[in-house]
C-alpha positions, 0 to 999 in steps of 0.5 A: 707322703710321696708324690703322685708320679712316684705313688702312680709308678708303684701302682703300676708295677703292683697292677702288673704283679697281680692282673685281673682276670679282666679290666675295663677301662674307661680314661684313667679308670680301671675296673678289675675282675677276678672272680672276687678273689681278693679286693684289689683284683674285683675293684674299680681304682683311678691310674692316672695322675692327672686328677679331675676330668668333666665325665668323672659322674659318667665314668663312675656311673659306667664302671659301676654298672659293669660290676653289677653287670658282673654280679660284682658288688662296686667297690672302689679301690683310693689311692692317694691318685683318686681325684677330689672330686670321685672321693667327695662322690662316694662320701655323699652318696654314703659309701664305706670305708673299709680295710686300710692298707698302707704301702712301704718302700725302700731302696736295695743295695746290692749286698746279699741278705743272710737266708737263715732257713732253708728257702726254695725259689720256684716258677709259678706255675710250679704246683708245689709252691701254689699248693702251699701257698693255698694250704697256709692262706687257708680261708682266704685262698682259692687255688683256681682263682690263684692260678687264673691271676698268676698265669696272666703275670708277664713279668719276671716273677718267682713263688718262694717257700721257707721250710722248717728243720724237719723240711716241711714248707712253713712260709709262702711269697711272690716276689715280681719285678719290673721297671726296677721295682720289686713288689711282694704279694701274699706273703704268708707263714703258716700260723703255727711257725710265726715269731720263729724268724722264717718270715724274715728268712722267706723275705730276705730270699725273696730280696736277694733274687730281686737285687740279682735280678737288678731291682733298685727298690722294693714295694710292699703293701700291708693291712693297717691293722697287722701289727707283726707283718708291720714290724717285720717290714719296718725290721727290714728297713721298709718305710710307709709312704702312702697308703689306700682304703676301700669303699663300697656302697651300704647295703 
């Protein structure tokens, strides 16, 4: 387990990386709005390190009524940052726990990574690279929703392709660095092209720009339950360090 100030420091740069539509914050209490797309950008989370305060029941009960407000189910996001006392809350009042995610770091080094396919950086804002993006998330996906969140990044950030040999995009990322941290989102290979080693390959181009770029370490956070994403990143010398869930009300 890491400490608090080091979970609080990756959060940090993870919030930057992928900014909600909108944000309420009430203390050291965000709300974030997206539209509902994807949970960590439609969820309530606790950003400070600091633990308990005397309005926690006031605060959760604010930040849940502006999500209803917004026709958005709560869900709250727990990290290892959530006070005791806001975790206790949710537990007697029966909320759910769902979709465990565990975050891994490591340190870089300056050596280059061998790229062993074809990759592409591209600007964000470039519509080959959201187009794939989309395409290969499929369900999951929603381009306008992409395209609202990724406009707001304001920090240095690249969309990475892999293509197979016939040159046709197979693998998607985004790679954001800030603060000496490089974090890496909606990382996806196409479903037909995985246990091919394009996503090693998509991940070592996605490194190497981060280490150019003067990034020290590297975040990235994973489902629990996906086994292969899991072994890619332990192949990459990535290691867990804390991990977080979700809750939400029973209907």
């Amino acid at each position: 387990m890491s400490s608090l100030e080091d979970v609080q420091a990756i959060e940090a740069v993870f919030e930057r990386a992928w900014p909600a539509v909108e944000e309420l914050r009430d203390g050291d209490w965000v709300a974030r709005f997206s539209g509902g797309y994807t949970k960590r950008a439609n969820s309530i989370v606790f950003m400070g390190g600091a633990g308990e305060d005397g309005a926690l029941a006031q605060r959760m009960a604010r930040l849940e009524a502006a999500c209803e407000a917004r026709q958005m189910r709560p869900c709250y996001r727990i990290t290892p940052l959530a006070p005791k006392g806001a975790v206790e809350a949710l537990e007697a009042r029966g909320w759910t726990r769902f979709d465990r995610s565990v975050v891994q770091t490591m340190a870089l080094r300056k050596a280059m990574r061998a790229v062993g396919a074809l990759t592409q950086l591209f600007e964000l804002t470039d519509a080959h690279w959201q187009a794939a993006l989309v395409d290969m998330a499929g369900g999951n996906a929603n381009a306008a929703a992409l395209g609202e969140i990724i406009a707001r990044i304001a920090v240095p950030a690249k969309g990475v392709l892999v293509y197979d040999d016939s040159q046709q995009p197979v693998g998607a990322a985004l790679v954001v660095s800030a603060d000496g941290i490089a974090v890496f989102l909606n990382v996806v290979v196409a479903q037909n092209a995985r246990r091919q080693g394009f996503g090693q390959a998509l991940m070592h181009s996605a490194l190497n720009w981060a280490v150019q770029g003067g990034a020290q370490r590297a975040a990235i956070q994973v489902q629990a339950d996906n086994g292969p994403a899991l072994a890619l990143y332990q192949g990459l010398g990535f290691t867990e360090i804390y991990d977080y869930h979700y809750r939400r009300a029973v209907l």
